[in-house]
N, C-alpha and C positions, 0 to 999 in steps of 0.2 A: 535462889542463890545467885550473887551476882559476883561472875568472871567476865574477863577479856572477851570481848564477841558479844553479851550482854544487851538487846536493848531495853533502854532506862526509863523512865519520864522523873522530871527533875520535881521534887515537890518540897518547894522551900519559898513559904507566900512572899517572905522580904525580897529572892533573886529575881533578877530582869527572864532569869531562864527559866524560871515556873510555867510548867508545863509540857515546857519544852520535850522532844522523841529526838535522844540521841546514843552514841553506841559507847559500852566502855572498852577504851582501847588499851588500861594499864591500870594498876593496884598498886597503891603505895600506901602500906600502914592502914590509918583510917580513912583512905582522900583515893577516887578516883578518878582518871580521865576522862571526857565524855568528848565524843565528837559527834555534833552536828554537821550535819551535811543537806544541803538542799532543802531549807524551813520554807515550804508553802511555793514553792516551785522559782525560789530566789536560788539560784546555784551560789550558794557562800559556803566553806568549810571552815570551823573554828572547833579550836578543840582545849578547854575550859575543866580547870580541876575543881572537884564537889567532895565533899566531905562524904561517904557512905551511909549515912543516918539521913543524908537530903536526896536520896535517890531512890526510886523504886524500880521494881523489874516491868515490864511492860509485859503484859499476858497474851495483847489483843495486834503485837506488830508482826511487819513479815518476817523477822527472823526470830522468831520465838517457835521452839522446839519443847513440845510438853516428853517431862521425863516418862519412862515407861517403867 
């Protein structure tokens, strides 16, 4: 399930951000937020709307919290 707090990897082969590990930080309809923060130890923040059909949850980041 992906809410606010979320983190994602972006999986859409056409975008620049395929692959991309970054957090959802708002839900609007079918399109969420995502912010990157620090890709590959570049300190850059950028925070980039994706359609929800183009994102997945990340199972294996540090903020991932398995439900109980």
């Amino acid at each position: 399930m992906i809410l606010p707090g979320t983190t994602v990897i972006i999986d859409d082969p056409t975008s620049i951000y395929n692959g991309y590990r970054g957090f959802v930080q708002r839900l609007s309809g079918d399109k969420a937020a995502v912010l990157f923060d620090e890709i590959n130890g570049c300190p850059w923040e950028k925070l980039v709307t994706f359609p929800i059909k183009d994102i997945k949850e990340d199972t294996t980041g540090k903020q991932f919290y398995k439900m109980k």
